[in-house]
C-alpha positions as CSV (number, residue, x, y, z in Angstrom):
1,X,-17.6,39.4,-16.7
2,X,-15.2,36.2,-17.7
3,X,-12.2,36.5,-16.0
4,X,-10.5,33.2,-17.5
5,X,-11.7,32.2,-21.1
6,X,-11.4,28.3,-21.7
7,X,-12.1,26.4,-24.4
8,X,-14.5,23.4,-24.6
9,X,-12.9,19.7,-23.7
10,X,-11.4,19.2,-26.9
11,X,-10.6,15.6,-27.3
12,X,-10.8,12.3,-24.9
13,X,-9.2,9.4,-24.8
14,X,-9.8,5.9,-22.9
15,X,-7.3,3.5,-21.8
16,X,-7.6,0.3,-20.2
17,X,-4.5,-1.5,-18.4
18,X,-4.1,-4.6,-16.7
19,X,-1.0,-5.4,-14.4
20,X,0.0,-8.9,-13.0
21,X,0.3,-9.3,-9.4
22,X,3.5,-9.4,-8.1
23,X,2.6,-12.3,-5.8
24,X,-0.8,-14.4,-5.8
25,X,-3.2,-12.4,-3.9
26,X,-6.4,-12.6,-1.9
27,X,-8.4,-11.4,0.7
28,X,-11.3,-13.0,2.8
29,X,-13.3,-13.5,-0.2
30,X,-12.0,-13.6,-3.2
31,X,-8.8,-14.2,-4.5
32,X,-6.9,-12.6,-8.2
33,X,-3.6,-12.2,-9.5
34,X,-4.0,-9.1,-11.8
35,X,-5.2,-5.6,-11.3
36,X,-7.3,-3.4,-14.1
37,X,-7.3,0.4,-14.8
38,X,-9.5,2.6,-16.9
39,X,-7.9,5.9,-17.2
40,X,-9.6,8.9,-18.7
41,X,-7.9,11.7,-20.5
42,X,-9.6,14.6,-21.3
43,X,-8.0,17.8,-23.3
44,X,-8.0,21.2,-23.6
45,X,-5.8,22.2,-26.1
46,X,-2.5,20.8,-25.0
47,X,-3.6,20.8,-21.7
48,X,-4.4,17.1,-20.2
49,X,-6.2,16.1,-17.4
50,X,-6.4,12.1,-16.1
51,X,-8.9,10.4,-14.4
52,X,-9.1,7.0,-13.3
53,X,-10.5,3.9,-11.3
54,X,-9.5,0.2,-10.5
55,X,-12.2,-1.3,-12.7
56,X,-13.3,-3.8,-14.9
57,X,-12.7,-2.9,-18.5
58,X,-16.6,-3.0,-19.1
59,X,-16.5,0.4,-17.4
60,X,-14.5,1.6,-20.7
61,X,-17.9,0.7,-22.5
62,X,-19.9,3.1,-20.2
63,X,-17.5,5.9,-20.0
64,X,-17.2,6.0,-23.7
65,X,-21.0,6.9,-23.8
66,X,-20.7,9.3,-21.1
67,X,-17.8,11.1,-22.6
68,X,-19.3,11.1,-26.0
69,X,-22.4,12.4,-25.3
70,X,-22.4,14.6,-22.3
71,X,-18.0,15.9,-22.0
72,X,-16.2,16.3,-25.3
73,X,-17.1,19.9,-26.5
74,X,-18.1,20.4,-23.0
75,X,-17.2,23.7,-20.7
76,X,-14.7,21.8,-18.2
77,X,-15.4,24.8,-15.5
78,X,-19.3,23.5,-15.8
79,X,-18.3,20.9,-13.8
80,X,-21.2,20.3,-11.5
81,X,-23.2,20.5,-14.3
82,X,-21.7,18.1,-16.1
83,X,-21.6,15.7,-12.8
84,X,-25.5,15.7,-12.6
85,X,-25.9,15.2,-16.1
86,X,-23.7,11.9,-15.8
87,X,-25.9,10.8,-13.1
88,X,-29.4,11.5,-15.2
89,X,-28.0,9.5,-18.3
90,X,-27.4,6.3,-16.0
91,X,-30.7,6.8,-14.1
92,X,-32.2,3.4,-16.1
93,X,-28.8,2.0,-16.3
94,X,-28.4,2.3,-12.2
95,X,-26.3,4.8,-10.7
96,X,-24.2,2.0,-8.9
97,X,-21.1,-0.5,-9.9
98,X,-19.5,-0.1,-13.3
99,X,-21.7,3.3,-14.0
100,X,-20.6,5.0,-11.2
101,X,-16.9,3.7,-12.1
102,X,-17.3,5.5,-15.1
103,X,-18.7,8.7,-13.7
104,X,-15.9,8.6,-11.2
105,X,-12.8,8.3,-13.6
106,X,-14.1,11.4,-15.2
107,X,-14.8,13.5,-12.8
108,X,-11.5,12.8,-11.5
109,X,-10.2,13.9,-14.6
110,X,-12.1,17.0,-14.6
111,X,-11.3,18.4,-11.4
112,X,-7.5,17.4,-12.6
113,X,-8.0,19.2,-15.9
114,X,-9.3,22.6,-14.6
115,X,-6.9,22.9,-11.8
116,X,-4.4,22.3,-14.2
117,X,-5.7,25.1,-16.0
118,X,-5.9,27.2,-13.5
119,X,-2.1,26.5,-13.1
120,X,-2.6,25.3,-9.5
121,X,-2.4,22.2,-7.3
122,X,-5.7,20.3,-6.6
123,X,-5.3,20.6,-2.9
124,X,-4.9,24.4,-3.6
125,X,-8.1,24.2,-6.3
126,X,-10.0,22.7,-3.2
127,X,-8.6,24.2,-0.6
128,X,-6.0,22.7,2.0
129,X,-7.2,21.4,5.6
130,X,-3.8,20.0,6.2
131,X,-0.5,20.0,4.2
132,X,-0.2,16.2,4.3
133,X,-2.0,13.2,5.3
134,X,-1.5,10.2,7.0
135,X,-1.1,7.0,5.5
136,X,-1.1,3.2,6.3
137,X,0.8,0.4,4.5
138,X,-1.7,-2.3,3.6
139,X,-1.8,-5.6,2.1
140,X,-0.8,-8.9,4.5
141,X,-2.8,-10.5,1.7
142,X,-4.4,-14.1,3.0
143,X,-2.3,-16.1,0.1
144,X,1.1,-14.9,1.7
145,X,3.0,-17.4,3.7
146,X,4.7,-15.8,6.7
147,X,7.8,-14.7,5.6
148,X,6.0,-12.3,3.0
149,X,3.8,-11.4,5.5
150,X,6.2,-10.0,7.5
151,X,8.6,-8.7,5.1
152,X,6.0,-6.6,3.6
153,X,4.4,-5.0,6.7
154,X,7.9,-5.3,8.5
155,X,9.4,-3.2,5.8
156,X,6.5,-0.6,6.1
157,X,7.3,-0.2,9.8
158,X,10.9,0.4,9.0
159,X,9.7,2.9,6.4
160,X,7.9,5.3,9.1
161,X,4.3,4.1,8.7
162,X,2.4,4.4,12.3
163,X,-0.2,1.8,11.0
164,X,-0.2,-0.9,8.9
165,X,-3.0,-3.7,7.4
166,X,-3.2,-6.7,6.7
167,X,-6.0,-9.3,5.0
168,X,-8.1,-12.0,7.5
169,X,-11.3,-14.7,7.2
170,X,-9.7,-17.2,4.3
171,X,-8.5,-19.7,7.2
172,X,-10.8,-17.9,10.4
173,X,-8.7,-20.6,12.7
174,X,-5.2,-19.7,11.7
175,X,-6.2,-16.2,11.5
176,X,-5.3,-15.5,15.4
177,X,-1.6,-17.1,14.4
178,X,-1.2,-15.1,11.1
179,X,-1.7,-11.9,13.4
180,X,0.9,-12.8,15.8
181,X,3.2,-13.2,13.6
182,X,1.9,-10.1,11.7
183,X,2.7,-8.3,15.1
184,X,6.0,-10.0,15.4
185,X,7.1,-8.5,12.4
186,X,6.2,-4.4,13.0
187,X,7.0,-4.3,17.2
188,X,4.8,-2.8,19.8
189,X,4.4,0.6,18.9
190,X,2.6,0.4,15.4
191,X,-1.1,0.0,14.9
192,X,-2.5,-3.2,13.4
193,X,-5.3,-2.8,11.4
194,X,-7.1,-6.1,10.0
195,X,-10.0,-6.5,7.2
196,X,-11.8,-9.1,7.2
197,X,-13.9,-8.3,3.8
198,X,-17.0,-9.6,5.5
199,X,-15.8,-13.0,5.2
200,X,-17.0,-13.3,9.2
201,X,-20.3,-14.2,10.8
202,X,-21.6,-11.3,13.3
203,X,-20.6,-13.9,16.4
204,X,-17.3,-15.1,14.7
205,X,-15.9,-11.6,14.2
206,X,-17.0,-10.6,17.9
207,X,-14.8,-13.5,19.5
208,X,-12.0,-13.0,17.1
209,X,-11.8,-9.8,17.4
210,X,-11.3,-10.2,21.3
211,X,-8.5,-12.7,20.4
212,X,-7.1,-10.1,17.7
213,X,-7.1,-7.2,20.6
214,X,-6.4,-9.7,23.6
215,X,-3.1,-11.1,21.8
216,X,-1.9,-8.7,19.7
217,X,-3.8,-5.5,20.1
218,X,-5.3,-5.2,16.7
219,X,-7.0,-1.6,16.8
220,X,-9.0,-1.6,13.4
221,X,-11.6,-4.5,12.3
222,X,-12.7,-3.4,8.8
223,X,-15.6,-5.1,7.2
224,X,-15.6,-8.0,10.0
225,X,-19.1,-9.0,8.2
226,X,-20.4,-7.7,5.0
227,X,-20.8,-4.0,4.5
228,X,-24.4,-4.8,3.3
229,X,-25.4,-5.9,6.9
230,X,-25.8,-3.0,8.8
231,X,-27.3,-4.4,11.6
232,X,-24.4,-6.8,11.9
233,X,-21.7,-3.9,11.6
234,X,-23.9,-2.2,14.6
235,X,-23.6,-5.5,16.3
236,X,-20.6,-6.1,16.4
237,X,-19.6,-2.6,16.5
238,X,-21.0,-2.6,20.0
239,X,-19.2,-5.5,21.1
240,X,-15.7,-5.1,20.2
241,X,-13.3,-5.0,23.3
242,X,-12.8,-1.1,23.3
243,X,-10.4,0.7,21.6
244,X,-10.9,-1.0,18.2
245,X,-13.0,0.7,16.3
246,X,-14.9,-1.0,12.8
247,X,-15.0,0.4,9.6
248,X,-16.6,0.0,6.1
249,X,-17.8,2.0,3.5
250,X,-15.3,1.0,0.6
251,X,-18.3,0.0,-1.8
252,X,-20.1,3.1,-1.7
253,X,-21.2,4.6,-4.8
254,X,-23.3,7.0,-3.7
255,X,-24.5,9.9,-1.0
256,X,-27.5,7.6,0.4
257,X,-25.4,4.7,1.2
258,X,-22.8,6.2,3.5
259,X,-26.0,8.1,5.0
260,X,-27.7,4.7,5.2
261,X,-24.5,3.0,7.0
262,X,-23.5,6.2,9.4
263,X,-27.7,6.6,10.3
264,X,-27.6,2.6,11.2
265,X,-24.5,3.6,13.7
266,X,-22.6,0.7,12.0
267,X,-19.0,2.2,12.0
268,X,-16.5,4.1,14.1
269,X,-15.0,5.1,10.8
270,X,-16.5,5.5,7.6
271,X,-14.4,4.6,4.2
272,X,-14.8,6.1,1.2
273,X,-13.8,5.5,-2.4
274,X,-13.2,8.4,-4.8
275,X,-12.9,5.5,-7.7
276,X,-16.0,4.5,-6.8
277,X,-17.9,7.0,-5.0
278,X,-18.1,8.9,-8.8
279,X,-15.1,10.5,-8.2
280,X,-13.9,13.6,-6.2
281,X,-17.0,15.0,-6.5
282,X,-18.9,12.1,-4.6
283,X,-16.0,11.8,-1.8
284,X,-16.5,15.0,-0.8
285,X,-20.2,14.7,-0.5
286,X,-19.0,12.1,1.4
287,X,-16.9,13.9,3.5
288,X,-19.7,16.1,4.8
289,X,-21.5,13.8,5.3
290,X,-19.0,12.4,8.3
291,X,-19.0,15.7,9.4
292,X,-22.7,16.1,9.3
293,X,-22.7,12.6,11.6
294,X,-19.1,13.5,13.5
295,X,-17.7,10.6,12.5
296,X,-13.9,10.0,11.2
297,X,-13.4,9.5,7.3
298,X,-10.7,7.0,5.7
299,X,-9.9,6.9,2.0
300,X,-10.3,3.5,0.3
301,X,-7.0,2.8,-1.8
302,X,-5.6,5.1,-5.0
303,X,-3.4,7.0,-3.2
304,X,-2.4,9.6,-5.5
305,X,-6.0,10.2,-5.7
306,X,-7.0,11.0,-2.6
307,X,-3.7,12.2,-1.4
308,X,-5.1,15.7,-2.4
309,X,-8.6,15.2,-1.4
310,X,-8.1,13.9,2.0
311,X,-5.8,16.9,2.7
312,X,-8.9,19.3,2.1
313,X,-11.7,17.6,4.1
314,X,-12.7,18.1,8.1
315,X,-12.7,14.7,9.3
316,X,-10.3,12.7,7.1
317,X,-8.1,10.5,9.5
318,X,-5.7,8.4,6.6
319,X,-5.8,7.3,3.4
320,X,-4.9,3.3,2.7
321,X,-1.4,2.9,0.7
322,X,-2.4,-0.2,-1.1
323,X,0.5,-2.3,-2.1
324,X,-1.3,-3.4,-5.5
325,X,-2.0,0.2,-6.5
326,X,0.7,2.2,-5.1
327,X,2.8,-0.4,-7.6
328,X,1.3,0.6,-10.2
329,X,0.7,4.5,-9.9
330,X,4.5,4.2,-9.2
331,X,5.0,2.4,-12.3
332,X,2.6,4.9,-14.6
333,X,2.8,8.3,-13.6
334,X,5.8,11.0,-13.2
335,X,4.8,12.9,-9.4
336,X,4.0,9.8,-7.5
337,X,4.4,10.6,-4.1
338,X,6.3,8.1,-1.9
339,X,4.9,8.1,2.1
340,X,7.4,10.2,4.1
341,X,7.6,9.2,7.5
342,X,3.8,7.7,6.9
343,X,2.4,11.2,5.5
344,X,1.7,12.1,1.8
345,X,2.5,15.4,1.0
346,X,0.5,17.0,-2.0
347,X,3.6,18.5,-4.4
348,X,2.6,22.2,-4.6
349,X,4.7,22.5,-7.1
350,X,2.9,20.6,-9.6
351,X,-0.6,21.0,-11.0
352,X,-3.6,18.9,-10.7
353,X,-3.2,15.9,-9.4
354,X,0.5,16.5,-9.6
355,X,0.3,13.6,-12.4
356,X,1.9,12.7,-15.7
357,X,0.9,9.2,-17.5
358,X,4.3,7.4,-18.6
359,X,2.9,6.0,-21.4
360,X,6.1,4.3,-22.8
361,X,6.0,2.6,-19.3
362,X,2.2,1.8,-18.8
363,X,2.4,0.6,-22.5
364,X,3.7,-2.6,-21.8
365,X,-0.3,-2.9,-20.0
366,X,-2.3,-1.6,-22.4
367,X,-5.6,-3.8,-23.2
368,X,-7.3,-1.0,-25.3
369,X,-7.6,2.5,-26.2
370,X,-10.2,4.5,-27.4
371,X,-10.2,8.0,-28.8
């Protein structure tokens, strides 16, 4: 017997945004100086749930085709259902990049949609590990000159974080320098984390890193070579000066790949990416897998997304309080939750996600909207 009658997924809506930088930014690769959201709304009567990812707007193109031919008129509690469908319709397509973007904006909205439904939390909907979660303040972006560099992570130490990040491998020589002065800025008691975004040679990332631990005891080297070189990660893995641990896994889209990378022994501590990982749904798969492989899970960026997720899995360690996003889920939704004393603490008062879209705000962004 049906305890709880719903009524199919009655309309859905894409947005696309795009938000300047507040600063010219880069990393050890690439540089930009604007940041794109697709969000996904889906609706059950007056009831709204939101989805998104940090995307290219070509991933509105993809999600459109998903939505209109596999969730609007759809069951939402048929959710796994749903979820496997999306992944047979982009079987020729490939299951990876821009698809799984798609696939992940919506399941996020699903999983926001029926808890809200159900007139509960998420964390509650998934059930709660932990009433909060650690977080740590990143950013240190490569184009930064040293008094943003330290007034952004300096502010985050004065805020209560107990770790903060910042970006390496533009200028590999001054890199040893920009940490100092990275360390300068936060004291001796806070974690330094640095991420390299496999901008290093296996050889170039094993001396700097014993400069980076040697100097100004850097504990986290994240993608100190590309994430696609597994036996490089391994390599270098076993050769950092011990305690600094490696991580990767922020471009996973799928189950096989963080298998693949935890199998290979390449990290201390796997990342995930519920915006990219297709959604909620993939970062808990995820998730057991870390456990499967006792290994420590990180979330990659969108806090308010995996706020509630990391708070419901085993093995989840933090989640990454990107400046660039946490600016803008500040700016566009009502129930952002600001880092207290370096924890984010799901509101149990609120359902879903615990999010609202400002749209008079976010308006001011719009690229496009399809209905």
């Amino acid at each position: 017997m049906n305890l709880l009658y719903v009524d199919s997924i009655s309309s859905s809506t894409i947005r696309v945004y795009t938000v300047p930088t507040d600063a010219p930014e880069a990393d050890g690769t690439i540089s930009w100086d604007s940041t794109t959201m697709v969000l996904i709304e889906l609706a059950v009567g007056d009831v709204r749930g939101i989805g998104y990812t940090y995307a290219d707007a070509a991933t509105a193109t993809a999600a459109q085709h998903l939505l209109k031919t596999i969730i609007d008129s759809a069951d939402p509690f048929q959710h796994s259902a749903l979820w496997m469908k999306m992944q047979r319709s982009v079987r020729n397509l490939g299951n990876r990049g821009v698809a799984a973007m798609a696939i992940s904006a919506i399941d996020v909205a699903l999983w926001d949609l029926r808890a809200k439904l159900l007139r509960v939390p998420l964390i509650q909907l998934l059930g709660a590990a932990r009433q909060s979660i650690a977080a740590y303040g990143s950013g240190g972006f490569t184009s930064y000159d040293d008094h943003q560099l330290q007034s952004q992570l300096g502010g985050w130490a004065e805020q209560g974080f107990p770790f903060v990040k910042m970006k390496v491998g533009t200028h590999p020589d001054d890199d040893p320098r920009r940490v100092q002065v990275a360390r300068s800025a936060i004291g001796e008691k806070l974690r330094l984390f640095v991420d390299a975004n496999g901008a290093y040679t296996a050889k170039q990332a094993i001396d700097l890193a014993q400069v980076f631990h040697a100097a100004s005891n850097v504990t986290w080297f994240e993608e100190p070579v590309s994430s696609d070189d597994l036996p490089g990660l391994h390599f270098v893995r076993n050769h950092v000066p011990a305690p600094m641990e490696v991580a990767a896994g922020e471009y996973g889209y799928t189950v096989p790949y963080f298998e693949n990378m935890l199998a290979a022994k390449s990290v201390d501590v796997q990342q995930a990416d519920a915006t990219r990982a297709q959604g909620i749904t993939g970062f808990l798969a995820a998730a057991a897998v870390c456990d499967a492989h006792q290994i420590a899970l990180s979330a990659h960026c969108a806090p308010s997304i995996h706020m509630h997720a990391c708070c419901a899995v085993p093995r989840a360690r933090h989640l990454e309080f990107f400046h660039d996003h946490a600016r803008i889920e500040r700016m566009f939704f009502d129930g952002f939750c600001e880092p207290r004393q370096g924890h984010m603490f799901p509101d149990w008062s609120r359902p879903g996600l615990g999010l609202e879209l400002k749209k008079k705000d976010a308006e001011n962004f719009l690229v496009e909207e399809i209905s």
